[in-house]
C-alpha positions in Angstrom: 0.0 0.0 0.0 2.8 2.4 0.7 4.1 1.8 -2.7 0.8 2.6 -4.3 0.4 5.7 -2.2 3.6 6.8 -2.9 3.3 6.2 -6.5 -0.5 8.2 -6.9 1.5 11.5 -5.0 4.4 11.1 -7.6 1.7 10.9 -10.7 0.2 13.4 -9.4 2.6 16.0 -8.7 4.6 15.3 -12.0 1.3 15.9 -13.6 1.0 19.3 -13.3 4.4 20.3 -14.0 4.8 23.4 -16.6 8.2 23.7 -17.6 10.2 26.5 -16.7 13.8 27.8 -17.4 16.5 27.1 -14.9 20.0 27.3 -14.5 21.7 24.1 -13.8 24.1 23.3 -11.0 27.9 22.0 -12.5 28.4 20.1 -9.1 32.2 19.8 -7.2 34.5 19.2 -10.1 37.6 17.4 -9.0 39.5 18.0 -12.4 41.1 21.6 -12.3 42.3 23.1 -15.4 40.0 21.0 -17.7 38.5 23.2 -20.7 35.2 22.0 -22.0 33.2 23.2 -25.0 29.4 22.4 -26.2 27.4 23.0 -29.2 24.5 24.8 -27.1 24.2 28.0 -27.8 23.2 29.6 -24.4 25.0 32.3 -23.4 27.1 32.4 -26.5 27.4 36.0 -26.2 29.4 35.9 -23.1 33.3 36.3 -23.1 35.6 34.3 -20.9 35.4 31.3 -19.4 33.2 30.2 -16.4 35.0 28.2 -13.9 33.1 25.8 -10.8 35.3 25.0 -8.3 38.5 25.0 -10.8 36.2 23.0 -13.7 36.4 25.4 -16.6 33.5 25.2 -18.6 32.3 27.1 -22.0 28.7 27.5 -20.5 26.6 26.2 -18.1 24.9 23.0 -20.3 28.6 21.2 -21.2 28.0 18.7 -18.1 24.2 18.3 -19.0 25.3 17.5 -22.8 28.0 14.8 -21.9 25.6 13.1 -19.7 23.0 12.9 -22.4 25.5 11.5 -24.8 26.9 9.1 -22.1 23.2 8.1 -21.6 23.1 7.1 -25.2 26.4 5.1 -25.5 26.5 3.4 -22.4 25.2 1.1 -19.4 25.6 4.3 -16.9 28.7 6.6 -15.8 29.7 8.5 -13.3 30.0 12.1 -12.5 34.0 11.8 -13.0 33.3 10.2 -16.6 30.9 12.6 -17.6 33.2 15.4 -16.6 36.3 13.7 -18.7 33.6 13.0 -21.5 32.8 16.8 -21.9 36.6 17.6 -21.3 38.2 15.1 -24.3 35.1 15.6 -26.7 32.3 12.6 -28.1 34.6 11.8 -31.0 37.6 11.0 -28.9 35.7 9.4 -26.7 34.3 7.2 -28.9 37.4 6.4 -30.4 39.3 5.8 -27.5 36.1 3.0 -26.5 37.0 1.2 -30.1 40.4 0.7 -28.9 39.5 -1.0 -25.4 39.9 -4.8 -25.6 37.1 -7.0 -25.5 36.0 -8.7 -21.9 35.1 -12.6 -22.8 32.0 -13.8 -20.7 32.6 -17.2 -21.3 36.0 -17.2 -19.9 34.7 -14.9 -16.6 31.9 -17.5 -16.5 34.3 -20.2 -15.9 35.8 -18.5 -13.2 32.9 -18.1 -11.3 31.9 -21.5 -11.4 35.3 -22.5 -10.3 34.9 -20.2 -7.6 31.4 -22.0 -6.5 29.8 -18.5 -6.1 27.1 -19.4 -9.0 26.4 -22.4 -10.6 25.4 -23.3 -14.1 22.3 -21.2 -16.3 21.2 -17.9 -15.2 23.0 -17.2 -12.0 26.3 -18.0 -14.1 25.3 -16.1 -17.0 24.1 -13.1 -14.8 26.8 -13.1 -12.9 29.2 -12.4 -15.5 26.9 -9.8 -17.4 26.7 -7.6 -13.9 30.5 -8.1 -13.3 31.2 -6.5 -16.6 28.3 -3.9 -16.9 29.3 -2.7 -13.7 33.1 -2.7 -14.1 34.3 -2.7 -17.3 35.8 0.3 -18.7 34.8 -0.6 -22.6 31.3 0.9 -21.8 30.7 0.8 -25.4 31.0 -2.0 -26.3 28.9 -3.5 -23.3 25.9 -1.1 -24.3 26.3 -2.3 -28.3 25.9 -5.8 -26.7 23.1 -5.1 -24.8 21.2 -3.6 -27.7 22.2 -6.1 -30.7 21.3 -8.8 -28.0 17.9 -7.3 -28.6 17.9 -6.8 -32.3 19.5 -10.5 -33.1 17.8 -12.0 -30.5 18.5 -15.1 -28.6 16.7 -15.9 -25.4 16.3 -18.5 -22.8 12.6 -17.5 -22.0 10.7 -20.8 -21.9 13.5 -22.8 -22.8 15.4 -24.9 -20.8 18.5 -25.5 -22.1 19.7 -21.8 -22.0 18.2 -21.8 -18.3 20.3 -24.7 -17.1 23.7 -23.8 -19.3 25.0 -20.1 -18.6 27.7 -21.1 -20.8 25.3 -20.7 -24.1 24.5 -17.1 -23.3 28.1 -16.1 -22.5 29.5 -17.4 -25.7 26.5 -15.9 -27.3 27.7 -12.4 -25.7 31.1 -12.7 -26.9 30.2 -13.5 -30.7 28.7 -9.9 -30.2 31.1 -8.7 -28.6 33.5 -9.3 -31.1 31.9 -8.0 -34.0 30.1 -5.0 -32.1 33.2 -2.6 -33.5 33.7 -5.0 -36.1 31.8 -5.9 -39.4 28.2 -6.1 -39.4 28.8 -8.9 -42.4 31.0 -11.1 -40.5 28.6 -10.5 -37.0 25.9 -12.2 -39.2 27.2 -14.9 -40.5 28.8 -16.0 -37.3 25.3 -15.8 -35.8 24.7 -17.9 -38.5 27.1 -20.3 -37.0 26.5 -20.4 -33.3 25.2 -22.9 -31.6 22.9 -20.8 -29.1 21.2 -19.6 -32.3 20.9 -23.0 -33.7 19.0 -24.2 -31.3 17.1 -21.1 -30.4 15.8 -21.2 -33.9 16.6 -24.7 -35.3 18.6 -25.2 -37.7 20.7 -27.1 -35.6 20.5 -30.5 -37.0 18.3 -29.0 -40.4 18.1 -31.9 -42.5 18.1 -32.1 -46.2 14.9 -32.5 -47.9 13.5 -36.4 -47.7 9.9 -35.9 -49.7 9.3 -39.8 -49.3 9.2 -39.2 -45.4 7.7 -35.4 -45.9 10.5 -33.7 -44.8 11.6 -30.8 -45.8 14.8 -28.2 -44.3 13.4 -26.5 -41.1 12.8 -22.5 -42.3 12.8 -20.7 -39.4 16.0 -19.1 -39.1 15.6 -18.6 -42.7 12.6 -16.4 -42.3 13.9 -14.4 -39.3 17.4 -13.8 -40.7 15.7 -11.7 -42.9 12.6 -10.0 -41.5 14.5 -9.5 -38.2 18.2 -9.8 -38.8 18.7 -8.0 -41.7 16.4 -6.3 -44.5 12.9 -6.5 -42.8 9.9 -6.7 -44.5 9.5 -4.3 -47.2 11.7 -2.6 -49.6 12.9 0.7 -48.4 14.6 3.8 -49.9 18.1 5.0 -48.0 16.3 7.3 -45.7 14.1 4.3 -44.5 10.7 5.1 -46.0 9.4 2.4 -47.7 9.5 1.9 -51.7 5.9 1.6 -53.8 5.3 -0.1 -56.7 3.6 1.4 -59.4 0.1 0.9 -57.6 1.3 2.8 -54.4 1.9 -0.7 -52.7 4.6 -1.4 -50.5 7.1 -4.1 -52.2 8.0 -7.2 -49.9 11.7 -8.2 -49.6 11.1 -11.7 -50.1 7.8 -14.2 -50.3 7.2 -17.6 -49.1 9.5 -19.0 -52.1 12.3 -17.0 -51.0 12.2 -18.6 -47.3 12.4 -22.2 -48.6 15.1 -21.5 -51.1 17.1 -19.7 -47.9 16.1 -22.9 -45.5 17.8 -24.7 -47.8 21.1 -23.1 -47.5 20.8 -23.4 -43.4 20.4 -26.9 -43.7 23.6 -29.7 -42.7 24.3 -27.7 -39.5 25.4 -29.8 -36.6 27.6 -30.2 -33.5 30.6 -28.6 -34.2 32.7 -29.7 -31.6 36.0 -32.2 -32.3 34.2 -35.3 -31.7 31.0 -33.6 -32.9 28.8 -36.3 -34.7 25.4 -35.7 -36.9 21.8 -35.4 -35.2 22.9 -36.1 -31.5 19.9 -35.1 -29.2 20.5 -31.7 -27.7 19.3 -33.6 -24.3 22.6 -35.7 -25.2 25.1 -33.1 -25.3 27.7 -31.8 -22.9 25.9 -28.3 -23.6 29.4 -26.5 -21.9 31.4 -27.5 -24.3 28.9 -27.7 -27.1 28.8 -23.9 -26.6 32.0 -23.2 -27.7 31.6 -24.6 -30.6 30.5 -22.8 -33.8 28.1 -25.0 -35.5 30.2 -27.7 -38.5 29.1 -28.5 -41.8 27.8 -31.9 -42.5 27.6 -32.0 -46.2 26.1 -35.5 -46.5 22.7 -33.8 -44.8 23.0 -30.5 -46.9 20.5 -29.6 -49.2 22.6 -30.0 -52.2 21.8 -28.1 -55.7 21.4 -24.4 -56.7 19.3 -22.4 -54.2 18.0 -19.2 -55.4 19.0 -16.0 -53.0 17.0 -12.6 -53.2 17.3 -9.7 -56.6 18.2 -12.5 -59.1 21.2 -14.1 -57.3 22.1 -18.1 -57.3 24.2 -20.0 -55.5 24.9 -22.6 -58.0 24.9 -26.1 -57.5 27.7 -28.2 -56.9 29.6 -26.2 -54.4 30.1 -26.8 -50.7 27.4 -26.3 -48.1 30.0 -23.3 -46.2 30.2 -21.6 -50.1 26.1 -21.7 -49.9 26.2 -19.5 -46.5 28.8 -17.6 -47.4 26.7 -16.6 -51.0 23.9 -16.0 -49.0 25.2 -14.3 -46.2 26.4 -11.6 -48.9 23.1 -11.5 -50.4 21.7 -9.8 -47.6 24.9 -7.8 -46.8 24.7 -6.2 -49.8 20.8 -5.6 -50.5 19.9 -2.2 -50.4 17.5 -2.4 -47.7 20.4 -3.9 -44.5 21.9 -0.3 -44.1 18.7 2.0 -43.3 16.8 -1.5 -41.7 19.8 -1.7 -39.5 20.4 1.9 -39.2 17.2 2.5 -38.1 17.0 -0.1 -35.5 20.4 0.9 -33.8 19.1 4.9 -33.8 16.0 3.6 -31.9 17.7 1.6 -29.3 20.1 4.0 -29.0 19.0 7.6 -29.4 15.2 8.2 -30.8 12.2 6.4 -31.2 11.4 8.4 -34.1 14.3 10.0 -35.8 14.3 11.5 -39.3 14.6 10.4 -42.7 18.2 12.3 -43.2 19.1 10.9 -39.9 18.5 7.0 -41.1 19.9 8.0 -44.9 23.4 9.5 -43.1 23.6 6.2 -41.0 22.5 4.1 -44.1 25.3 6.0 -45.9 27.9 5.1 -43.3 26.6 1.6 -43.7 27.0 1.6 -47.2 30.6 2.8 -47.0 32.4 3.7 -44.6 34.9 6.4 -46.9 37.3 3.6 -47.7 34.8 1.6 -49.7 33.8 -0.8 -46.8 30.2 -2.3 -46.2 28.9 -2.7 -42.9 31.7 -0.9 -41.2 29.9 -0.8 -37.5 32.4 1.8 -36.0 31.2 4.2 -39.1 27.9 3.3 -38.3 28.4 3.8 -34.9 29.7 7.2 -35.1 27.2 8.3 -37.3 24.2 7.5 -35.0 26.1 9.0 -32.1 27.5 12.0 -33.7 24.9 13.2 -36.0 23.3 16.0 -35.2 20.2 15.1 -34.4 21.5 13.0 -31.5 23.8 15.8 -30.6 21.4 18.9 -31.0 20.4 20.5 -28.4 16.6 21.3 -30.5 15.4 17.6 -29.4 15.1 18.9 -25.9 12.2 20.7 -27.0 10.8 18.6 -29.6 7.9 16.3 -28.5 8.3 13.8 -31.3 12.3 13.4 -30.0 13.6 11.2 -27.4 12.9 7.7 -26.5 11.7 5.6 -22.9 14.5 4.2 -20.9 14.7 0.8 -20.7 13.9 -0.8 -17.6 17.4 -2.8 -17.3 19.4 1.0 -18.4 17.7 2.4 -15.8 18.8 -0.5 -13.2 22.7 0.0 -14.4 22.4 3.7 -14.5 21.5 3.6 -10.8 24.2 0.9 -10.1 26.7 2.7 -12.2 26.1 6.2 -11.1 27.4 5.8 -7.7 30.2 3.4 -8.5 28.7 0.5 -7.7 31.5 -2.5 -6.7 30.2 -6.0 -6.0 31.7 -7.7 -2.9 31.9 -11.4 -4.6 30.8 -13.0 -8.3 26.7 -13.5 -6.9 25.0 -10.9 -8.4 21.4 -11.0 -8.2 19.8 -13.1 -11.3 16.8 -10.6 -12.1 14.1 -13.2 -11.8 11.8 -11.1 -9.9 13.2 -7.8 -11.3 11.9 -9.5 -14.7 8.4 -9.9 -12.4 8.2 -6.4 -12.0 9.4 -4.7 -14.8 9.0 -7.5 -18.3 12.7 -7.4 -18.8 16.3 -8.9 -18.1 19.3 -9.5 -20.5 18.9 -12.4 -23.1 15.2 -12.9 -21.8 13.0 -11.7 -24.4 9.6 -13.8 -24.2 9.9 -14.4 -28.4 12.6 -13.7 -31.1 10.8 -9.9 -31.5 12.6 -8.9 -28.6 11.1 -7.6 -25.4 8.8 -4.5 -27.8 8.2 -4.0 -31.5 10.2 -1.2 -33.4 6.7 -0.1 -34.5 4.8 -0.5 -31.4 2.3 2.4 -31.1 0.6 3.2 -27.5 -2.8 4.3 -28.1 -3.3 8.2 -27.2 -1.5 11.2 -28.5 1.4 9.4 -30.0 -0.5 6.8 -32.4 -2.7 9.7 -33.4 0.3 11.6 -34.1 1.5 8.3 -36.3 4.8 7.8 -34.0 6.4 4.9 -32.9 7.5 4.5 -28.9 8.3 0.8 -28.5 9.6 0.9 -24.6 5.9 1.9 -24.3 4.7 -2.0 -25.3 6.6 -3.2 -21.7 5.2 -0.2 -19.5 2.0 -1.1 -18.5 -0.1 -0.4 -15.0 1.8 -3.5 -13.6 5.5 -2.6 -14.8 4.7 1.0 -14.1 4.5 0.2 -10.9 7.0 -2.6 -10.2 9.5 -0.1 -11.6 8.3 2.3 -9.0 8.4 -0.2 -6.2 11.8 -1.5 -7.5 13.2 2.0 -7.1 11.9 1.8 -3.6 13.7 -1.1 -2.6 17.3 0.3 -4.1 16.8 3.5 -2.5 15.8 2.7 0.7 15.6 -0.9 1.7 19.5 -1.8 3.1 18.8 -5.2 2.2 17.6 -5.8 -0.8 20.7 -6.5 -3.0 21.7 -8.8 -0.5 22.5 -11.3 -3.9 24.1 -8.8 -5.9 25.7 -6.7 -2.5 27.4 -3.7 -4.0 29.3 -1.1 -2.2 27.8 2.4 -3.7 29.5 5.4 -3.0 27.8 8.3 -2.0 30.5 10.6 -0.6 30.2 13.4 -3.4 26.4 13.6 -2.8 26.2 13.3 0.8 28.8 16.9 0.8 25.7 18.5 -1.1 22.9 17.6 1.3 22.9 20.6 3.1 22.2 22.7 -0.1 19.2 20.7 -1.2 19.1 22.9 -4.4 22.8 21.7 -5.4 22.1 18.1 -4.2 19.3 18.1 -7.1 21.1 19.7 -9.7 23.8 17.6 -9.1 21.4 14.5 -9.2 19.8 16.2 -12.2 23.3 15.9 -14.1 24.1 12.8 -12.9 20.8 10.4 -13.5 18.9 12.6 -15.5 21.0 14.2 -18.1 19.9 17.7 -17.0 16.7 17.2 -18.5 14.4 17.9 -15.2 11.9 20.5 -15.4 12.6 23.3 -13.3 9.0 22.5 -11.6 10.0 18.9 -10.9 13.7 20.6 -9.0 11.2 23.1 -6.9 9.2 20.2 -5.8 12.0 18.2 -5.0 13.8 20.6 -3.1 10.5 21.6 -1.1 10.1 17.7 -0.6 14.3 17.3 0.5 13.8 20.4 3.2 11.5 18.7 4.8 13.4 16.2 5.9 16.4 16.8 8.5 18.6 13.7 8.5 21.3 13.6 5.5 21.3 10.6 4.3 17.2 10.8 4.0 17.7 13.8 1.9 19.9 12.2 -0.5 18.0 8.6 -0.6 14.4 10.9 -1.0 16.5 13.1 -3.5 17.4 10.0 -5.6 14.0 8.4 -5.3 12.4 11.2 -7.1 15.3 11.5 -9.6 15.1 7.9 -10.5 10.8 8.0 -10.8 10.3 11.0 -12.8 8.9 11.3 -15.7 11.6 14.0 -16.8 14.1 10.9 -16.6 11.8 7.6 -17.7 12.1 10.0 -21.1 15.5 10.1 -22.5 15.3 13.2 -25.2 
């Protein structure tokens, strides 16, 4: 009951907010002689250069911009990494994140179960993911994981082979993690190949066609390496808008036809391991070392002849059942339709719900080539979403069609990561009833359309203003308010991560408390991207004074952060 109550005062305060200007609050820098510039405009008129307790800054918004960016290209930050963000610029940022080594999940999954602090499945596979979201410098690449782990979707929802092997997931991880700065061409196809996917949507052990005993190659995969993986449904134009035919139809990519002749190149896929053999029973396996395993040819169960691939193309007959995945593996590279399908999908996860056709036709470019000729260069890709300015303008602050919901699990490592969370041991807590509460975990999707739809429209203002917000589909009046109630138990229950057990550090905030105005514009920076109304700081403040104890302040302070609607919506 004190949840609900707490939740119908929030609602209706944030209600009737009007937005008002306000300055924000640049917080205790500890970096002295660090020059920081920003593309905002405000107070471009003034001369010299401001200074907050030795942090030199071009105006008062530099802070406020890195943060937003940081909110876009990672699992969370601190205040320190926001401040070196807005000090060494986006680009160089970015750059220096491409040139931080990859962290293998499958080899820190080991190690844990050597350790005996988790066991096999989820508490293994967990416990590696919130080791490395939570400490790992290459904060990049963990936040491209996260987000093609929901655009090339495996999951262990329902299914009890990924629940009782951790191992599957990890590798899983790492084949994205390798290719997340890497080539989107060579991602696919070892997708293609791994094992977790091969199960997850069967072509593992996809046997030639036998007509005489009606069977024919499995053609899942087949169908979702295209709708979902790759080209998606319909023919578009660069910018993403989708290509008519000459009776103002929309043109499919591919037809029925199409899937069977691509099920026939994923068939002869089997255990790839040393001693790997043809059509052993998954329930058969030593699923550990399965895992590591790209999936192996077996040509004598491969559909043999010419199989005929998308725009006219053939993979002839005769050739080896690795040469048929390879041709069609670069018929869907190069089809006009991956680099805005992909483009598209990245920018949502990443930055907008809805962004604009120049926005999806300057990542498609970068897609297309990345200036030296090269096709599915994801660090040109990358760059472009990030640095384009429409992800970089200040203008979508204002703009109601701009932004995008946090996801439920960002939110979670924003928190953690914000004040420097550090685990005490390898059990971290497996999300089982954070997925309850909220409809989402890591690599838990309940179908291969990830947790929402790219197109999911919520009834109300935004379907009648023909937008897209596909958080929306998972925030419902019970994940609404398990969110709230989870933010509850972070803030204020001692106990609740007794799994997970982190040490936060709250030392910077906790020297603000007795200026309740700079506590929340610090806490404004730090979770929210300065993006808080200045009616939602006045009623925060009012709310903080009237409390006397510090450390109430600041848990009360971060509460209301963490529930507002100012931060659920990332602009």
């Amino acid at each position: 009951m004190k949840h609900f109550l707490l939740l119908t005062i929030t609602i209706f305060y944030f209600s009737v907010l009007q937005s008002q200007t306000h300055s924000d609050f640049l917080g205790a820098g500890h970096d002295n002689g660090i020059s920081v510039t920003t593309s905002h405009n405000e107070n471009s008129s003034n001369t010299g250069v401001k200074s907050v307790d030795g942090f030199e800054v071009a105006n008062t918004t530099a802070l406020a911009d890195a943060s937003r960016f940081l909110a876009q290209a990672t699992m969370g930050y601190d205040y320190e990494t926001i401040q070196m963000t807005a000090a060494m610029g986006f680009e160089a940022w970015i750059d220096e994140q491409f040139t931080l080594p990859r962290q293998s999940y499958e080899d820190l999954g080991e190690i844990i179960s050597e350790a005996g602090e988790a066991g096999q499945g989820w508490s293994n596979y967990r416990s590696a993911w919130w080791n490395y979201v939570l400490s790992s410098p290459d904060q990049l690449r963990q936040r491209m994981n996260y987000n093609l782990s929901e655009l090339l979707v495996v999951s262990g929802f329902g299914n009890d082979f990924f629940e009782d092997v951790g191992n599957l997931s990890n590798v899983y991880y790492d084949v994205l993690g390798d290719h997340a700065f890497g080539n989107y061409r060579t991602l696919l196809r070892d997708i293609s190949l791994n094992p977790s996917m091969g199960i997850y949507l069967s072509h593992f052990n996809n046997p030639r066609s036998d007509p005489a005993n009606n069977i024919h190659p499995d053609e899942n995969y087949a169908r979702e390496v295209m709708q979902l993986f790759s080209i998606g449904l319909y023919e578009l134009n660069n910018d993403g808008s989708r290509r008519l035919d000459g009776s103002s139809n929309f043109i499919p990519t591919y037809d029925n036809d199409d899937i069977r002749e691509f099920a026939k190149v994923f068939t002869g896929f089997g255990d790839g391991r040393p001693e790997g053999q043809w059509g052993i029973e998954i329930g058969e396996l030593d699923l550990d070392s399965f895992s590591t395993y790209p999936m192996k040819m077996y040509e004598q169960w491969h559909e043999p002849g010419e199989k005929r691939l998308l725009n006219g193309q053939v993979a002839p007959a005769g050739q080896s059942g690795m040469q048929d995945l390879e041709n069609a593996i670069d018929n869907l590279h190069n089809h006009p339709n991956i680099g805005p399908f992909i483009g598209n999908a990245l920018i949502q996860f990443l930055v907008t719900s809805n962004p604009s056709p120049q926005y999806i036709n300057n990542v498609a470019n970068a897609y297309n080539n990345n200036g030296s000729d090269i096709r599915g260069d994801m660090q040109s890709v990358i760059k472009a979403i990030l640095l384009d300015s429409e992800a970089r303008s200040c203008s979508p602050l204002t703009n109601p069609t701009a932004g995008k919901m946090r996801e439920p699990v960002l939110r979670f490592t924003n928190y953690l990561r914000a004040f420097n969370a550090q685990n005490q041991t390898f059990l971290i807590d497996n999300m089982l009833d954070w997925i309850q509460a909220t409809g989402q975990a890591p690599v838990f999707s309940p179908s291969v359309f990830n947790f929402f739809l790219p197109a999911y429209q919520p009834q109300g203002d935004i379907a009648s203003a023909n937008l897209v917000a596909p958080v929306f589909q998972i925030h419902n009046s019970s994940t609404s308010i398990g969110y709230v109630n989870k933010v509850d138990e972070w803030v204020f229950d001692e106990n609740y991560l007794e799994l997970t057990n982190p040490m936060l550090d709250f030392t910077s905030e906790m020297e603000l408390v007795g200026n309740t105005t700079a506590l929340v514009n610090r806490l404004d920076i730090l979770l929210a991207c300065g993006q808080l109304s200045g009616n939602t700081k006045t009623i925060m403040v009012n709310a903080l004074e009237q409390l006397d104890a510090d450390d109430d302040r600041l848990m009360l302070g971060i509460y209301l952060t963490m529930i507002a609607p100012d931060y659920a919506i990332l602009k």
